[in-house]
PDB file as gemmi writes it, atoms N, CA and C in Angstrom:
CRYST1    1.000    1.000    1.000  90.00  90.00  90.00 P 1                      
ATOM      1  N   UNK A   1      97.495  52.601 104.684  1.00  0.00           N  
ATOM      2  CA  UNK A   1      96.330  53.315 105.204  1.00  0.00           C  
ATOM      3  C   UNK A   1      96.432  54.777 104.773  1.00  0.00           C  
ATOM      4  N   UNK A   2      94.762  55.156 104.553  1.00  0.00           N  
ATOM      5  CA  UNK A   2      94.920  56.874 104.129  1.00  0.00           C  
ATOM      6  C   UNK A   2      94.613  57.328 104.957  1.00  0.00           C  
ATOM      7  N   UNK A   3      95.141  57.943 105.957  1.00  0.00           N  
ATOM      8  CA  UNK A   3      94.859  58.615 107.040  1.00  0.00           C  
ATOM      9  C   UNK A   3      94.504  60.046 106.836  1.00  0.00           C  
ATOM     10  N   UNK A   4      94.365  60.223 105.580  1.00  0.00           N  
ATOM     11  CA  UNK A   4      93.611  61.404 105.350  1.00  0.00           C  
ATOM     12  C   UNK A   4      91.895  61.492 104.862  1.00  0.00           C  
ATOM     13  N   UNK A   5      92.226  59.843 104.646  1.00  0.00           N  
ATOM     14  CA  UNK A   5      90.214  59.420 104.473  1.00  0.00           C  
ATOM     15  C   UNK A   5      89.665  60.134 105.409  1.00  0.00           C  
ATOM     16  N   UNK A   6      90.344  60.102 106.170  1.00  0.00           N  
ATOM     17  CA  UNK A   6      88.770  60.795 107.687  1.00  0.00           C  
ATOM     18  C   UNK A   6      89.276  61.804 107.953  1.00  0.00           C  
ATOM     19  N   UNK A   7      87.653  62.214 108.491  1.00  0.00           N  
ATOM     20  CA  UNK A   7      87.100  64.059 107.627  1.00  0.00           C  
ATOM     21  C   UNK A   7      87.994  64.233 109.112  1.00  0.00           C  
ATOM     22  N   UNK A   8      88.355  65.504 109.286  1.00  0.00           N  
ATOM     23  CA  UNK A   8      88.868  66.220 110.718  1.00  0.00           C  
ATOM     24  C   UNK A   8      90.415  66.185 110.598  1.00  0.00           C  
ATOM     25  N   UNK A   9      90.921  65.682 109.989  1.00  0.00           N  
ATOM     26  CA  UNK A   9      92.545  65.900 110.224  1.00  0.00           C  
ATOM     27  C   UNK A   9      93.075  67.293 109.947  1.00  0.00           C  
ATOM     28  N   UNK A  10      92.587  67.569 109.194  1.00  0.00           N  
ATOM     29  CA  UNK A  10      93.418  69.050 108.672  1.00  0.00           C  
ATOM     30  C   UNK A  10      91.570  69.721 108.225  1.00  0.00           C  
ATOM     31  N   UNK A  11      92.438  70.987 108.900  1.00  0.00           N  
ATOM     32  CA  UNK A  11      91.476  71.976 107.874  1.00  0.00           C  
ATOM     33  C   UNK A  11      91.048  72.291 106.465  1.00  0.00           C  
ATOM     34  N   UNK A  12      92.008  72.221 105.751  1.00  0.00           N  
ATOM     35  CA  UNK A  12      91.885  72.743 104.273  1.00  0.00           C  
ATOM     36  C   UNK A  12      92.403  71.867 103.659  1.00  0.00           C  
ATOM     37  N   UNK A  13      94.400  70.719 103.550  1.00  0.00           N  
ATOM     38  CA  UNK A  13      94.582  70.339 102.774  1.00  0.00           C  
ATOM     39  C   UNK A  13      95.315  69.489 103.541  1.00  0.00           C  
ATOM     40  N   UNK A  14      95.344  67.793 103.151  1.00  0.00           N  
ATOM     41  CA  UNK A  14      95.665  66.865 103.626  1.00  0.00           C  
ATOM     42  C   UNK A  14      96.588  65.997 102.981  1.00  0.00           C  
ATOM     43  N   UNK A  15      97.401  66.026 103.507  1.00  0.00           N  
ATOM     44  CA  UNK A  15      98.912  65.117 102.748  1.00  0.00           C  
ATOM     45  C   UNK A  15      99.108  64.246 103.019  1.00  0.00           C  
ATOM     46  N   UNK A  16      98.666  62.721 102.239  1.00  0.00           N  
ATOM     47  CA  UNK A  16      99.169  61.393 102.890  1.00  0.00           C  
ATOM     48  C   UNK A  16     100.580  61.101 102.886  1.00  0.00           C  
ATOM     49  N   UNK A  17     100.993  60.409 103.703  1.00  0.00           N  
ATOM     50  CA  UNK A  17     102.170  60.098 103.776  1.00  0.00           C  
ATOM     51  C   UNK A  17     102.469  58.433 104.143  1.00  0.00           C  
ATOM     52  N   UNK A  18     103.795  57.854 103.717  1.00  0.00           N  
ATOM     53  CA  UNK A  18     103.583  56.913 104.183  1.00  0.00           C  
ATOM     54  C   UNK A  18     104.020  56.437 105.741  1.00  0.00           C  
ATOM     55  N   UNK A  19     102.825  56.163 106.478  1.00  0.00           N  
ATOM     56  CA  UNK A  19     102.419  56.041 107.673  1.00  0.00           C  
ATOM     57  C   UNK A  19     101.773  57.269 108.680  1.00  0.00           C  
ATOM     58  N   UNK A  20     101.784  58.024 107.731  1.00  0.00           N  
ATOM     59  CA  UNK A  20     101.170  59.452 108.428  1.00  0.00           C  
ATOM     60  C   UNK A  20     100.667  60.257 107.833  1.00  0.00           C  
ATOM     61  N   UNK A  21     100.782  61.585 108.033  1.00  0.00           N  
ATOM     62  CA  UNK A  21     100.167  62.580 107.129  1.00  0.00           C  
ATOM     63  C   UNK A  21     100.312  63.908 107.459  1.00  0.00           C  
ATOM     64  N   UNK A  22     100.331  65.127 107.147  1.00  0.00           N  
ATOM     65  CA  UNK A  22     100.545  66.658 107.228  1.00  0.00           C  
ATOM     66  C   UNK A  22      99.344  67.133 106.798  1.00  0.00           C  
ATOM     67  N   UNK A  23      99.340  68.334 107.271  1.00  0.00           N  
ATOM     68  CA  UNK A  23      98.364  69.380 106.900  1.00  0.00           C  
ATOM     69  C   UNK A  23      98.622  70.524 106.189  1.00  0.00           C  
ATOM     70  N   UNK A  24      98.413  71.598 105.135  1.00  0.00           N  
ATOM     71  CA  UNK A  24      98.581  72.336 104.596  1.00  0.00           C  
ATOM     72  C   UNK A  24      97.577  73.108 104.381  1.00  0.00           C  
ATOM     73  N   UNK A  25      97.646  74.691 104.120  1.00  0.00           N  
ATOM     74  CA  UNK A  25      97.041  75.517 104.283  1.00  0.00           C  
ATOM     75  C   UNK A  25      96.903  76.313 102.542  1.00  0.00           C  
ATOM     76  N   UNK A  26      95.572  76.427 102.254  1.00  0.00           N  
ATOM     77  CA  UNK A  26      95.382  77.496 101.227  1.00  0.00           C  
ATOM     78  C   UNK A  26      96.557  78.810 101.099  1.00  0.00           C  
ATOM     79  N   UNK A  27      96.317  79.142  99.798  1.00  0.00           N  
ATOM     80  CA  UNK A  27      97.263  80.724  99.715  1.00  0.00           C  
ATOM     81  C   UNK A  27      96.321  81.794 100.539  1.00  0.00           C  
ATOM     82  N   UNK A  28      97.651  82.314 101.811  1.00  0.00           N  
ATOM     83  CA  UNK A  28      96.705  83.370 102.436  1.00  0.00           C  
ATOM     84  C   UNK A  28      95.821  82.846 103.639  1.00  0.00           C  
ATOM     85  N   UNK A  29      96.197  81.840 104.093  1.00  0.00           N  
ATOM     86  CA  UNK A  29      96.446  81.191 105.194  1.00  0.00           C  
ATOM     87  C   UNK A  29      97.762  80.240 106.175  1.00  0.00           C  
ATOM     88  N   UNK A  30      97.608  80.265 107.460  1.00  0.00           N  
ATOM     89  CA  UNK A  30      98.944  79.708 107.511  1.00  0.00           C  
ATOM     90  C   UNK A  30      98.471  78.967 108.313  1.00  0.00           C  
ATOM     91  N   UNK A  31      99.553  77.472 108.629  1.00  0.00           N  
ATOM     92  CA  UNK A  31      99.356  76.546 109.643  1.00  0.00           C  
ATOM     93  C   UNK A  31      99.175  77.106 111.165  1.00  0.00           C  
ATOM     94  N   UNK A  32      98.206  76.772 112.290  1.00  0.00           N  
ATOM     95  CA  UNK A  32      98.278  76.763 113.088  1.00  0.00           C  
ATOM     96  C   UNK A  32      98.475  75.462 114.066  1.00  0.00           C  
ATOM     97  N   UNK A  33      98.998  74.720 115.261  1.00  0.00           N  
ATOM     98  CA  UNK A  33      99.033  73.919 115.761  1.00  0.00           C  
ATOM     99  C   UNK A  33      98.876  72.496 114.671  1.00  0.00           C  
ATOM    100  N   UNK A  34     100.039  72.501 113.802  1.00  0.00           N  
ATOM    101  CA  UNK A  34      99.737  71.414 112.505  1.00  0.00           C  
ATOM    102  C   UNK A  34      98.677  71.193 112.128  1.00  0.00           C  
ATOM    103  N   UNK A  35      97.324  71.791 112.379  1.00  0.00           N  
ATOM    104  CA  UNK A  35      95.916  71.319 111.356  1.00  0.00           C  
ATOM    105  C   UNK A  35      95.437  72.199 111.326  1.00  0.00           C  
ATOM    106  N   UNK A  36      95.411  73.436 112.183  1.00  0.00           N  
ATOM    107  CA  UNK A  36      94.476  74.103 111.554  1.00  0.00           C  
ATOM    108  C   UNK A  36      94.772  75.152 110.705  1.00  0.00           C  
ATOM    109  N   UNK A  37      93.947  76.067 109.617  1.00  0.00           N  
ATOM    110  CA  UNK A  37      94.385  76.832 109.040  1.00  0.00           C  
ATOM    111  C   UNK A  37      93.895  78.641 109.565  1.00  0.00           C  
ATOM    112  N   UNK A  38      94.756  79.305 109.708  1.00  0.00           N  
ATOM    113  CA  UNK A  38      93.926  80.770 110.380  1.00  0.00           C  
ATOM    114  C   UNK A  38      94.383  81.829 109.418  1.00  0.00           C  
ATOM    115  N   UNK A  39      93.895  82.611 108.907  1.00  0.00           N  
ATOM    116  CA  UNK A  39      93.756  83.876 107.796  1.00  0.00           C  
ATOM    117  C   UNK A  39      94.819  84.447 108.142  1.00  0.00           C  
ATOM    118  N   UNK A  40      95.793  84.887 107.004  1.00  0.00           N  
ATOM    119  CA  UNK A  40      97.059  85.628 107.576  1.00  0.00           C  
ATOM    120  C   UNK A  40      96.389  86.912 107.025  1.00  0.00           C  
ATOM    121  N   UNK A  41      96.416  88.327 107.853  1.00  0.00           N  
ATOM    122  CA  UNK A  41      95.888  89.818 107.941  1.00  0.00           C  
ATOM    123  C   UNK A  41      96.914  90.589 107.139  1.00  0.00           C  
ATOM    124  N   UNK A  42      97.000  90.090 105.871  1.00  0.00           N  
ATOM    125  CA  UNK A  42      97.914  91.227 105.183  1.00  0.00           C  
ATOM    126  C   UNK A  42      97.940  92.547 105.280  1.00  0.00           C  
ATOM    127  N   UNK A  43      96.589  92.900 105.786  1.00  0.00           N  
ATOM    128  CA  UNK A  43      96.815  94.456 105.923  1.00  0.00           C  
ATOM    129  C   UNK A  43      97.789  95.230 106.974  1.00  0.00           C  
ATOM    130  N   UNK A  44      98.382  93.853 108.454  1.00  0.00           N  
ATOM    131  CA  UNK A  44      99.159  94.290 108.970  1.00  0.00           C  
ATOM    132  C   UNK A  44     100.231  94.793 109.190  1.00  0.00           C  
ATOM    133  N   UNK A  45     100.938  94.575 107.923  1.00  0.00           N  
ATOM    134  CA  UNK A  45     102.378  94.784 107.354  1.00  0.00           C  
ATOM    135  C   UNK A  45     101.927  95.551 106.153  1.00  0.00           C  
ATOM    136  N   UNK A  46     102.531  97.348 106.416  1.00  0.00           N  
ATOM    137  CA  UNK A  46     102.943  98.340 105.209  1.00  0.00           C  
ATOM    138  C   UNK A  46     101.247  98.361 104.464  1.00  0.00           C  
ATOM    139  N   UNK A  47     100.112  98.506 105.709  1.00  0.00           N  
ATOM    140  CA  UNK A  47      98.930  98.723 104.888  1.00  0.00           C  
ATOM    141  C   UNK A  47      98.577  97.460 103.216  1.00  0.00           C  
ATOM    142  N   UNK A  48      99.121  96.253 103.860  1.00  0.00           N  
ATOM    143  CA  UNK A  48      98.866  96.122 102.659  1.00  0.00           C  
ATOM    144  C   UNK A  48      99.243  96.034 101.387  1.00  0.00           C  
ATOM    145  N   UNK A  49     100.549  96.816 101.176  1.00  0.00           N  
ATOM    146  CA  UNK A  49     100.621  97.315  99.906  1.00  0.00           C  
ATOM    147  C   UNK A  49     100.309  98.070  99.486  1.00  0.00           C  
ATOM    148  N   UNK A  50      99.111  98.527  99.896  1.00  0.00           N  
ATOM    149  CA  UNK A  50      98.241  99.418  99.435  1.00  0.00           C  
ATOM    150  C   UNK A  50      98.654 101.142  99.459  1.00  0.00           C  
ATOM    151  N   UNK A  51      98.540 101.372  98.156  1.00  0.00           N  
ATOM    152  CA  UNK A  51      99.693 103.006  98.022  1.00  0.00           C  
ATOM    153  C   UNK A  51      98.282 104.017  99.112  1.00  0.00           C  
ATOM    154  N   UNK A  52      99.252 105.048  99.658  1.00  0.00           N  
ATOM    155  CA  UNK A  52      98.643 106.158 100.368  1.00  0.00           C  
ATOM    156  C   UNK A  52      97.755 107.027  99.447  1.00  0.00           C  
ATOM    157  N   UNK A  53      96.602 106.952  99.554  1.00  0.00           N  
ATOM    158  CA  UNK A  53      95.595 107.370 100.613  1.00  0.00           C  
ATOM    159  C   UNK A  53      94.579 105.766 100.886  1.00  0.00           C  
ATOM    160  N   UNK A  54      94.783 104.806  99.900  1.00  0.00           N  
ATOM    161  CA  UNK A  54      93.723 103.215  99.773  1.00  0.00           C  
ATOM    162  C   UNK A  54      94.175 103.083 101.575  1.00  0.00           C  
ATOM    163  N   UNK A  55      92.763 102.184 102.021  1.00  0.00           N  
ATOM    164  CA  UNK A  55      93.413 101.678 102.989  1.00  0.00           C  
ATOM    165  C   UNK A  55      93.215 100.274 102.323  1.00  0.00           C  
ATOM    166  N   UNK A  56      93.813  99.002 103.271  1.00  0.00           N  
ATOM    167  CA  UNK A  56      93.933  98.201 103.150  1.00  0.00           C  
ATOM    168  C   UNK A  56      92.879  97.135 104.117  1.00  0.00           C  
ATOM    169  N   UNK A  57      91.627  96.079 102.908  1.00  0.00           N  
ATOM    170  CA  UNK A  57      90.945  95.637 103.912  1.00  0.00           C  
ATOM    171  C   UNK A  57      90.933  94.019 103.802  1.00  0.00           C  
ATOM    172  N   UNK A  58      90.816  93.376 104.882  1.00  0.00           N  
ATOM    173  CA  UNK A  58      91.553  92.459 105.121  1.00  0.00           C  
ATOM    174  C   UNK A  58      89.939  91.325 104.844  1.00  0.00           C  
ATOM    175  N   UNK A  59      90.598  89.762 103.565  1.00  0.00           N  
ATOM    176  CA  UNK A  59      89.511  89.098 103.963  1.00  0.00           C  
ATOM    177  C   UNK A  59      89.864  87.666 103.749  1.00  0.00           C  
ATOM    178  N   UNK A  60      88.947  86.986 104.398  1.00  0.00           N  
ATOM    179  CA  UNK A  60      89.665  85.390 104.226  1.00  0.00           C  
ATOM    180  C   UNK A  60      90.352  84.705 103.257  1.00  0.00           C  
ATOM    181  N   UNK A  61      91.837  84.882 103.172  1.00  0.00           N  
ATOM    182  CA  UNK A  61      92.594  84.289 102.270  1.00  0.00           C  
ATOM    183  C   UNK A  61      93.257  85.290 101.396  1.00  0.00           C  
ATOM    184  N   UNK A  62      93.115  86.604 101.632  1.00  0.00           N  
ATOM    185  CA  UNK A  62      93.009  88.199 100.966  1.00  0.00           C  
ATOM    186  C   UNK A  62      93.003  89.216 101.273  1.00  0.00           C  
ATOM    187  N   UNK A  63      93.205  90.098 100.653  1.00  0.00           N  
ATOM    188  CA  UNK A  63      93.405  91.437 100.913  1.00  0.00           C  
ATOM    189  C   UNK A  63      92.791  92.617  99.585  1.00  0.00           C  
ATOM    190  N   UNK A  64      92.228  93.785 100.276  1.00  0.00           N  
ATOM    191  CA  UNK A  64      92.278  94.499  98.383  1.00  0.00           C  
ATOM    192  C   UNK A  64      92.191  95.837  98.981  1.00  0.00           C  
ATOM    193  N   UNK A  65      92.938  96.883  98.011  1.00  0.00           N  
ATOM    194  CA  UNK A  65      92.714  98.247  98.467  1.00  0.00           C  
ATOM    195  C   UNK A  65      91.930  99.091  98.276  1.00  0.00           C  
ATOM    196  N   UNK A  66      91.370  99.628  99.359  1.00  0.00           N  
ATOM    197  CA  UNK A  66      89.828 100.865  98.724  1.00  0.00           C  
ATOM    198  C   UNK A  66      90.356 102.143  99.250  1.00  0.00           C  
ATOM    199  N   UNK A  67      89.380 103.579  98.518  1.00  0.00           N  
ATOM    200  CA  UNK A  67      89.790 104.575  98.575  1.00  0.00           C  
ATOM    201  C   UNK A  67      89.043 104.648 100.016  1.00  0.00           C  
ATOM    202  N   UNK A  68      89.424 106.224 100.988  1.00  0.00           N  
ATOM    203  CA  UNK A  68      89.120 106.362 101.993  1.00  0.00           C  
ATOM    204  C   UNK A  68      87.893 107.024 101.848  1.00  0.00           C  
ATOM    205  N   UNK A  69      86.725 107.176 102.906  1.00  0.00           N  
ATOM    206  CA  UNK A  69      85.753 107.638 102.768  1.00  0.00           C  
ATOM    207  C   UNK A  69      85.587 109.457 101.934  1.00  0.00           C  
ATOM    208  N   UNK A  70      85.077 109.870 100.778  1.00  0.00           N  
ATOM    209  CA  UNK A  70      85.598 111.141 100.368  1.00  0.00           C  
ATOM    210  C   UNK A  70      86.027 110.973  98.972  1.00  0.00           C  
ATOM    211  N   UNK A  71      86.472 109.625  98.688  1.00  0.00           N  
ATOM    212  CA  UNK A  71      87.500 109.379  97.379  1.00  0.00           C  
ATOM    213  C   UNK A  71      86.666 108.120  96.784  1.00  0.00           C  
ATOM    214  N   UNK A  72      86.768 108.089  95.788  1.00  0.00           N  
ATOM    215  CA  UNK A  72      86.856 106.950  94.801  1.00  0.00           C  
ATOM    216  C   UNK A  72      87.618 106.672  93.544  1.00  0.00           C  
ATOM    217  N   UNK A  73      87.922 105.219  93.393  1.00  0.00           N  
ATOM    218  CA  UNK A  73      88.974 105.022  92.425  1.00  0.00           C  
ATOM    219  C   UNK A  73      89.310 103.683  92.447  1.00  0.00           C  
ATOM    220  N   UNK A  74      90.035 103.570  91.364  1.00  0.00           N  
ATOM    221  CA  UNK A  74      90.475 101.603  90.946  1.00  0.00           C  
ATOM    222  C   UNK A  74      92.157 101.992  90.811  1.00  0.00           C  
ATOM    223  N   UNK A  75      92.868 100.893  90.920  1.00  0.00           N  
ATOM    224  CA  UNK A  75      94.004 100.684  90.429  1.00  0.00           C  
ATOM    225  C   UNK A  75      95.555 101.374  91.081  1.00  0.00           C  
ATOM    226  N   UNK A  76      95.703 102.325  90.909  1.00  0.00           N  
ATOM    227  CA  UNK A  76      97.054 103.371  91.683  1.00  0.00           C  
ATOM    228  C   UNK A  76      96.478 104.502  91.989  1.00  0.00           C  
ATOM    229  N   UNK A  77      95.074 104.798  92.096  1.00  0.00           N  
ATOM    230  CA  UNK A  77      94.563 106.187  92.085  1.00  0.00           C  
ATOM    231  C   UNK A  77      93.409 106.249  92.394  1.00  0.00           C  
ATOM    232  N   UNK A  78      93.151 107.061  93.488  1.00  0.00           N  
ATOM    233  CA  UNK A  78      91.890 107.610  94.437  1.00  0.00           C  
ATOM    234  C   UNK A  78      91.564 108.863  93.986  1.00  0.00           C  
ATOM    235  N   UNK A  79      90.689 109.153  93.346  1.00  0.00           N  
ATOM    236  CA  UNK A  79      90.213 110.956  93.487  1.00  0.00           C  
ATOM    237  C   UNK A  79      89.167 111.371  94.096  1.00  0.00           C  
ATOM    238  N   UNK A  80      89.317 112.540  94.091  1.00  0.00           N  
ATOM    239  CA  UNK A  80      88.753 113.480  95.536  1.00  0.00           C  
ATOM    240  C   UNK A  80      87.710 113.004  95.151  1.00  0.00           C  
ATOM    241  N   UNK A  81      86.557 112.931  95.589  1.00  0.00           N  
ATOM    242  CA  UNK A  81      84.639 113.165  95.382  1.00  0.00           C  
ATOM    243  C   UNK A  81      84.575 114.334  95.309  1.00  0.00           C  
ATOM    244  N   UNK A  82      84.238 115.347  95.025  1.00  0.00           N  
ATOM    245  CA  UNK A  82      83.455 116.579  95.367  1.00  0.00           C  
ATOM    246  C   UNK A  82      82.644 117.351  94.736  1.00  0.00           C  
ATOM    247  N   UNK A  83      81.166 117.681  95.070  1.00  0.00           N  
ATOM    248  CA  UNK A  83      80.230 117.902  94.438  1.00  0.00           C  
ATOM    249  C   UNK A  83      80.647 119.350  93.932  1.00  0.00           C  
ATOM    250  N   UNK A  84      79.710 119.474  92.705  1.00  0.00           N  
ATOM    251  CA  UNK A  84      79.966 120.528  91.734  1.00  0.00           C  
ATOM    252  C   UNK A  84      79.356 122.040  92.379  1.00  0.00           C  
ATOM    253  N   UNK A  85      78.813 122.252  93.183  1.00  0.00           N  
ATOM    254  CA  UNK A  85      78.241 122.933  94.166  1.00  0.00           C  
ATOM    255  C   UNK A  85      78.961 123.711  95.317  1.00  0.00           C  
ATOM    256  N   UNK A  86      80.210 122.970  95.522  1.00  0.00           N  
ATOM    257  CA  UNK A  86      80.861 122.953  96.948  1.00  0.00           C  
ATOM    258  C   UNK A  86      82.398 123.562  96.891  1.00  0.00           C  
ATOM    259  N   UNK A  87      82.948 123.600  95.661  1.00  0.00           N  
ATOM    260  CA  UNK A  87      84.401 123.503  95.297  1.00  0.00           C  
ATOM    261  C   UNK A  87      84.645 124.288  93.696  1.00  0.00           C  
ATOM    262  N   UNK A  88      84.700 125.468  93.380  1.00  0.00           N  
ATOM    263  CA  UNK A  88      85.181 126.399  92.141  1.00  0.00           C  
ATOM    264  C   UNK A  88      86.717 127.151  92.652  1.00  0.00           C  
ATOM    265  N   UNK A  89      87.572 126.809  91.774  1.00  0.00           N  
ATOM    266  CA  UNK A  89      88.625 127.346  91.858  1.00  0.00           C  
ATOM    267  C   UNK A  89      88.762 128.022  90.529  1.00  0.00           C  
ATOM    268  N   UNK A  90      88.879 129.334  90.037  1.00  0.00           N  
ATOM    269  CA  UNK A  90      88.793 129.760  89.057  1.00  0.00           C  
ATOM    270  C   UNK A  90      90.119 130.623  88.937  1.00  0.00           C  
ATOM    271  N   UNK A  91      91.009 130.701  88.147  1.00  0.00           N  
ATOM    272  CA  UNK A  91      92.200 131.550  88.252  1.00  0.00           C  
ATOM    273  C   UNK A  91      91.338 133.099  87.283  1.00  0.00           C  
ATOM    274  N   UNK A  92      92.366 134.214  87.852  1.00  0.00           N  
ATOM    275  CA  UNK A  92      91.861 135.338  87.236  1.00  0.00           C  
ATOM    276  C   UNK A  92      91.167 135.441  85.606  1.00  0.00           C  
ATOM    277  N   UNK A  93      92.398 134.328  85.035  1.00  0.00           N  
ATOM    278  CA  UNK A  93      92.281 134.353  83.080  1.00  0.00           C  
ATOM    279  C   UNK A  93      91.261 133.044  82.983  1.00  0.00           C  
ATOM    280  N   UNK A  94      90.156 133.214  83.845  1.00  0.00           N  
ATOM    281  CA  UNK A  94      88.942 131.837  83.821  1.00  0.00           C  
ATOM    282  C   UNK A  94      89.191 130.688  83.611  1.00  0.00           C  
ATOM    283  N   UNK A  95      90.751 130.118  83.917  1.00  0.00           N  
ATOM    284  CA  UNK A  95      90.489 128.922  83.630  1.00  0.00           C  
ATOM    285  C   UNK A  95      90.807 128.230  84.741  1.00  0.00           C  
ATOM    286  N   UNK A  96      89.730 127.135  85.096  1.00  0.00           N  
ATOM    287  CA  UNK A  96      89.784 126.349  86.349  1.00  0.00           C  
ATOM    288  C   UNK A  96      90.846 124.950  86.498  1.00  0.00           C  
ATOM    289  N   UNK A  97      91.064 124.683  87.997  1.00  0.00           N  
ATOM    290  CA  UNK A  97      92.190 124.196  88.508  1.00  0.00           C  
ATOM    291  C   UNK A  97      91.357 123.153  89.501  1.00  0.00           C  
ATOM    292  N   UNK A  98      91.954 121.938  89.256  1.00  0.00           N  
ATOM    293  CA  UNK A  98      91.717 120.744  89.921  1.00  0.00           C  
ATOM    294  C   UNK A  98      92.689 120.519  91.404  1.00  0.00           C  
ATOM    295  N   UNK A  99      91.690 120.317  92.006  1.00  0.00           N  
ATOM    296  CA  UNK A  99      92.653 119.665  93.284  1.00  0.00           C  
ATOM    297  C   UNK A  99      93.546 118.735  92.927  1.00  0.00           C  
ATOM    298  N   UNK A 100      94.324 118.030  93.508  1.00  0.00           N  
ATOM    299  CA  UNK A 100      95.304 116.915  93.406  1.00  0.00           C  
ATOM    300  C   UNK A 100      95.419 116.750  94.765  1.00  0.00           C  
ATOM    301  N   UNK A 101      95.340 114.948  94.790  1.00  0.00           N  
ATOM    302  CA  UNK A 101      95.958 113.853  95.752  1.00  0.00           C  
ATOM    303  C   UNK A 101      97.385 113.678  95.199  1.00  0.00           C  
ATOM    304  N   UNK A 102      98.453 113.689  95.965  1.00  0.00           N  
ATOM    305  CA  UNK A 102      99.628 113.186  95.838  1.00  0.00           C  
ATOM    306  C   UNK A 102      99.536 111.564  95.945  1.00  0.00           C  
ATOM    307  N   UNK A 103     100.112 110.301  95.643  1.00  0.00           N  
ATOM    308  CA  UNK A 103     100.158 109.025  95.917  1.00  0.00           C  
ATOM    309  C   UNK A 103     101.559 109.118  95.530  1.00  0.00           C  
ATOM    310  N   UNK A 104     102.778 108.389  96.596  1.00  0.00           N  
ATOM    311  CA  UNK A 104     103.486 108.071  96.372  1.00  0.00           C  
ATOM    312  C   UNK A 104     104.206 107.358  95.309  1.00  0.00           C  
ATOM    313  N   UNK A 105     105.020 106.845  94.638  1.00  0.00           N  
ATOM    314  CA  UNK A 105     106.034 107.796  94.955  1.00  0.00           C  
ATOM    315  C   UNK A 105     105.518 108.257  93.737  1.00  0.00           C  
ATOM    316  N   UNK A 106     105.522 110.001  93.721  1.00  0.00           N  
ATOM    317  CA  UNK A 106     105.316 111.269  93.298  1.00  0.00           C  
ATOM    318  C   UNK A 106     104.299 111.287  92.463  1.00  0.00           C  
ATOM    319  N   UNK A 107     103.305 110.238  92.162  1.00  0.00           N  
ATOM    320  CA  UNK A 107     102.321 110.524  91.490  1.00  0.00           C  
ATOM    321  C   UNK A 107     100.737 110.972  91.606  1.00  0.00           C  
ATOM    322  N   UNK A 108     100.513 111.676  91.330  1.00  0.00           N  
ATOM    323  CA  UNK A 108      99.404 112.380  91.109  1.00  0.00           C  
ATOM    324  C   UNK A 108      98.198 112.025  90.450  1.00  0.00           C  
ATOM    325  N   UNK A 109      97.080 112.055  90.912  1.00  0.00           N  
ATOM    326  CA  UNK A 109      95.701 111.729  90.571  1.00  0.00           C  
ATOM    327  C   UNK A 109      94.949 112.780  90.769  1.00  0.00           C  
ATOM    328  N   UNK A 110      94.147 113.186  89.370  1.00  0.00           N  
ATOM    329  CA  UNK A 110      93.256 114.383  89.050  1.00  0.00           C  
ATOM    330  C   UNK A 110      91.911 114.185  90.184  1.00  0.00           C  
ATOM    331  N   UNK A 111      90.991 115.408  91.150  1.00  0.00           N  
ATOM    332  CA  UNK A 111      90.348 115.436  91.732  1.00  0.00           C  
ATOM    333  C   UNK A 111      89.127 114.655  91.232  1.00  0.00           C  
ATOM    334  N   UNK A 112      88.563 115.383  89.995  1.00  0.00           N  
ATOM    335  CA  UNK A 112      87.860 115.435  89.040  1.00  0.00           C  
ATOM    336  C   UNK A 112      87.249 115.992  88.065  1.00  0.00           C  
ATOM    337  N   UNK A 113      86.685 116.008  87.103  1.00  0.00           N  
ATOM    338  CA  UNK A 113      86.847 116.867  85.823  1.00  0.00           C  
ATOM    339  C   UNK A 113      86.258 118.359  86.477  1.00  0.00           C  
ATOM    340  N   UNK A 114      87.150 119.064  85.772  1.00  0.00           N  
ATOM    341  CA  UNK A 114      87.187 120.535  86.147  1.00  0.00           C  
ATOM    342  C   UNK A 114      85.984 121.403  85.658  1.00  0.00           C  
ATOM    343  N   UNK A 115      85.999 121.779  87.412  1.00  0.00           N  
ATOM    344  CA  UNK A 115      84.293 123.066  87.344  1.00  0.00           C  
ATOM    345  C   UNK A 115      84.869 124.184  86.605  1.00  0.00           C  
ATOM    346  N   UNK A 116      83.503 124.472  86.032  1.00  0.00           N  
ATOM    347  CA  UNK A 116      83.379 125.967  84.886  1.00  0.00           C  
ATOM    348  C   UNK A 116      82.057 126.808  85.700  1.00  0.00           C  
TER     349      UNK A 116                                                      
END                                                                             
């Protein structure tokens, strides 16, 4: 007998066996009470992964890191937003200077291309 023919045994993945059967869970889910499957919240442990300033947002079966409201960016690096209007740093000999985000460990991501 396949006791995994009928629908309801397990949530996601059904293991016949002989005379019985198990339940198993997608990547990024874990067993609950042997059938069911419930979303494991990677973002709860160390953000994620996700290097400082990304936070870490949590979704069924997943996780992915975004910059914080202020920043945008892909990959190891968030830079500042800031409108061209709002932010001139000009050193005496005219040449202008970008903010910097620090991201662990010790690397640095440019604000954005430098006001004149």
């Amino acid at each position: 007998i396949n006791e995994c023919k009928y629908r309801g045994r397990c949530d996601q993945i059904c293991i016949n066996t002989l005379g019985s059967y198990y339940c198993r869970c997608w990547k990024g889910f874990q067993i609950f009470k042997n059938r069911y499957c419930v979303d494991i919240d990677e973002c709860r442990c160390n953000n994620g992964g996700c290097p400082f300033p990304y936070r870490c947002i949590n979704k069924p079966g997943s996780h992915y890191c975004e910059c914080p409201f202020g920043f945008t960016g892909k990959g190891n690096f968030c830079h500042l937003v800031v409108p061209e209007n709002k932010l001139n740093f000009t050193l005496p000999d005219k040449k202008s200077i970008l903010p910097r985000v620090t991201l662990p460990p010790g690397r640095a991501a440019p604000a954005s291309p430098p006001i004149k």
